[in-house]
Each structure stands twice: as structure tokens, then as C-alpha cells.
C-alpha positions, -999 to 999 in steps of 0.1 A, spaced: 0 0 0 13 34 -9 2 69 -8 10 90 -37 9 129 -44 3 155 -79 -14 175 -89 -39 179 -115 -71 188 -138 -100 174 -131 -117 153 -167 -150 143 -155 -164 125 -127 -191 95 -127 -213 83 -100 -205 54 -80 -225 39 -54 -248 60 -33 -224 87 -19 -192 76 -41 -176 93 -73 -153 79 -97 -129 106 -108 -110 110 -142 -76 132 -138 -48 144 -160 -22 146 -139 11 162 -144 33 133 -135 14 101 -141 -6 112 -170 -42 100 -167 -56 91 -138 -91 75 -124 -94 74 -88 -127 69 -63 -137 96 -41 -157 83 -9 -187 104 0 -183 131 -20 -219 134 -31 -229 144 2 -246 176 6 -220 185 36 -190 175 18 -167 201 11 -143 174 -6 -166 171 -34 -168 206 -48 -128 206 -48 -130 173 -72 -155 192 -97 -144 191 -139 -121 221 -145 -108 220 -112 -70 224 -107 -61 202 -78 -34 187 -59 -47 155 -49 -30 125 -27 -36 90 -38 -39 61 -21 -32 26 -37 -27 -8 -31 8 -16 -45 34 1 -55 25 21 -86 -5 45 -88 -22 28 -118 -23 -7 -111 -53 -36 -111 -76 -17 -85 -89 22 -84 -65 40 -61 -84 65 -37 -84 100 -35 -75 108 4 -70 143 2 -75 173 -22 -63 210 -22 -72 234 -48 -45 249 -71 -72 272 -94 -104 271 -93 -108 272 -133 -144 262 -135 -152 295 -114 -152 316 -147 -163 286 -170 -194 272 -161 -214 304 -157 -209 310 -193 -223 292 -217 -196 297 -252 -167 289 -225 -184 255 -207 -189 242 -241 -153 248 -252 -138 244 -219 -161 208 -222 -147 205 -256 -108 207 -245 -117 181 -215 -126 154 -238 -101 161 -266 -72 161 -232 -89 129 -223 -89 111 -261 -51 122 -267 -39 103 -231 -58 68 -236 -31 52 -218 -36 54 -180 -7 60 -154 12 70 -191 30 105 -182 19 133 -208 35 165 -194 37 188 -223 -7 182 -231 -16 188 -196 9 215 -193 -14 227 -225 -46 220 -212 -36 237 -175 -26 269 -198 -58 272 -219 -82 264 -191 -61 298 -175 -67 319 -203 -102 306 -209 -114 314 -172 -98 347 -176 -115 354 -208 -87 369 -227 -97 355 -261 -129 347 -272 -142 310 -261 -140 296 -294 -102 309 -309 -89 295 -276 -106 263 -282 -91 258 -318 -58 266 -310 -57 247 -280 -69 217 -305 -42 225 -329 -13 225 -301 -25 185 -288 -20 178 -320 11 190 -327 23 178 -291 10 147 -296 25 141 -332 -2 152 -361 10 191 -362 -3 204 -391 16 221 -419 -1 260 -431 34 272 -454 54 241 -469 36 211 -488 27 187 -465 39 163 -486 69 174 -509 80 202 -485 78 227 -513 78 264 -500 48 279 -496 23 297 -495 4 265 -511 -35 264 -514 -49 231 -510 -56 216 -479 -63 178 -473 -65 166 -441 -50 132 -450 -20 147 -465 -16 167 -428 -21 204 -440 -16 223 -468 -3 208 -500 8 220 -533 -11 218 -568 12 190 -581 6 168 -548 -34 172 -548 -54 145 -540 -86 139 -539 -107 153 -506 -88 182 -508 -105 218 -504 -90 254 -517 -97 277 -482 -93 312 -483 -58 324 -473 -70 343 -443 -85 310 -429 -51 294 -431 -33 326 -416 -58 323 -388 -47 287 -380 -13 295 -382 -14 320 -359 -37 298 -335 -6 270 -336 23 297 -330 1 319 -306 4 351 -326 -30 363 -311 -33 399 -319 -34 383 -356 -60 355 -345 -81 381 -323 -87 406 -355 -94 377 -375 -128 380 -393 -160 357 -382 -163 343 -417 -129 333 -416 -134 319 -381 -158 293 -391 -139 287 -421 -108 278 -397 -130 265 -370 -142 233 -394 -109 228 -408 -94 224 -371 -127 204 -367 -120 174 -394 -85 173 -393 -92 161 -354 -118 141 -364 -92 123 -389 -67 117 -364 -92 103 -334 -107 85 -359 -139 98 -341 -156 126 -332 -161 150 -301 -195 148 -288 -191 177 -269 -177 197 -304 -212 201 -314 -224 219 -289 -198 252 -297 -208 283 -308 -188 299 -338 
């Protein structure tokens, strides 16, 4: 029996027994994590709202064995808050459903439990910050937060150089099977001609030039926004539920 320690976001929580919760973590140094927390749906229990989706905690584990992740649910013994995220999400509606919408995606992208994946819940701590805050709108954070897990988690997408003969751009096309933008010799089939403001827009999401991505036009917006959309899709080889709840 151990007791372990780390801190982390909180993915979702399911209900377990008559006063139990299962909850789902990405942690920063065991990756993700599902743990049980006793009681917590009591009315009383001030455990509970600490353990809420959004919520940035540092949480103590305990678990029979030696490793954290092993053939049984370790339990969560003990909780502080680090950020309150969900303070500034859940009261509005175009940030819960993006906020929901980077939970899941964090969640998809770390499959493996107990699997350490530092640099996407470094990510996902980051936007979570921003989004709370509000410094961006809902919906720009959202797409470029889903643009950097893919990068980070190997699918980075290319916006200058062919995707596929590296020639120098800027090229036109853009086939999410081919990984970006491609050039008119290497077009396949699938692939669609987006306007070139759409594709400085997602350029500027990935390398977080956001005074370009903040004047960005709505049109062009969407037009980035269902790019970002199926080149996910392609690469979890199935959607978000929660995506189609976000406003553009």
C-alpha cells in the first residue's frame, strides 16, 4: 500500500455507489488518472466541490501496491485546490462548451492510463487559465488549443510548406489526409481550396500570434474553425461529442 501525491485537472467525474464518485484526472506526472472519491456526493462534503471538472487540484492518492495505476482504483484521500478554473467557465455558456470541448479532446489524446503526458496537460492547465480569464474569445482558444495537442501529440499540421513534398509555400490546398496544406502538383482527392486568411488564422492559433487571431474575421473563423474540426476528427478517428455543442 502506498500513498502518492500530484497534482492535477479534473476530466470528468461519474457516480459510483450512493455517496461515491469515480474521478477521471490528468495529472502532471502520471498522465491520466481514475481514482474513487468516498462520499463526496454528500450535501455537507466540502471534498466534493474541490473534485468538480475544470478544477486544478493537488490530490493525494492512495493505492494498493506500488505504482499508482495498477489492477484496482486508487483512492483520493486528500485534495487542495491549485485554481479554481471552473469558477469563470461554467457560468458562461460559449466557454463551458469549449472548456467541455478541450476536457474530452485532453482525455482522447492520453488513452493510456498511469502514461506520463507533461507537455498536453501543461497545454490543457494553460488554456483552461486563459479561458477562465477570458482573454480570447471561447472559441479561438478552443481551436488553437486543439491544434497545439495535435502538434504535441505528433499530427502538427503544416499552413506554409507542402505537407507532402515540403515545397515552399504559401500552397492552397488543404487535405486533411496529406496533414495540412499541400501544393497543386501533390493534390489529392478530398482536398479543399480555403481562403488564405482562414489558413493565416490557424497559423497564428498554432504559434500563438494572437493579436493576428483576435482581428481575424467571423467568416474566416468558421472557415478555420471546421478545418481544425475534421483534421481532429481524422486523427481520433472519431468525433467529439461535446464539439457540437460550440458556438462559432
Amino acid at each position: 500500500m502506498s500513498l502518492f501525491r500530484d497534482d492535477g485537472i479534473v476530466l470528468r467525474t461519474q457516480k459510483l455507489g450512493e455517496a461515491d464518485r469515480i474521478i477521471t484526472l490528468l495529472t502532471r506526472g502520471h498522465g491520466r488518472v481514475r481514482a474513487v472519491a468516498r462520499g463526496v456526493r454528500r450535501t455537507k462534503s466540502k471534498f466534493g466541490a474541490r473534485l468538480e471538472p475544470f478544477s486544478h487540484a493537488d490530490v493525494q492518492f492512495f493505492a494498493r501496491g506500488s505504482e499508482l495505476v495498477g489492477r484496482s482504483l486508487p483512492l483520493c484521500t486528500q485534495t487542495e485546490i491549485i485554481a479554481p478554473y471552473g469558477n469563470g467557465i461554467v457560468t458562461d455558456y460559449a466557454r463551458y462548451t469549449a472548456g467541455t470541448a478541450m476536457l474530452e479532446t485532453a482525455e482522447r489524446f492520453t488513452e493510456n492510463e498511469g502514461e506520463p503526458a507533461v507537455q498536453q496537460y501543461l497545454l490543457l492547465v494553460g488554456a483552461l487559465r486563459t479561458l477562465s480569464r477570458g482573454e480570447h474569445e471561447p472559441h479561438l482558444i478552443l481551436d488553437a488549443f486543439l491544434l497545439r495537442s495535435l502538434a504535441v501529440n505528433g499530427y502538427a499540421p503544416s499552413f506554409e510548406d507542402c505537407a507532402k513534398c515540403g515545397i515552399h509555400g504559401p500552397n492552397r490546398h488543404f487535405s486533411v489526409a496529406a496533414g495540412g496544406v499541400i501544393c497543386g502538383d501533390c493534390r489529392v482527392p478530398g482536398s479543399v481550396v480555403p481562403s488564405a486568411e482562414a489558413i493565416g488564422l490557424l497559423s497564428a492559433l498554432l504559434t500563438g500570434d494572437w493579436p493576428t487571431a483576435d482581428a481575424a474575421e467571423p467568416r474566416h473563423v468558421r472557415e478555420g474553425s471546421g478545418l481544425v474540426s475534421a483534421y481532429l476528427h481524422w486523427h481520433l478517428e472519431r468525433g467529439l461529442r461535446s464539439l457540437r455543442y460550440v458556438e462559432k
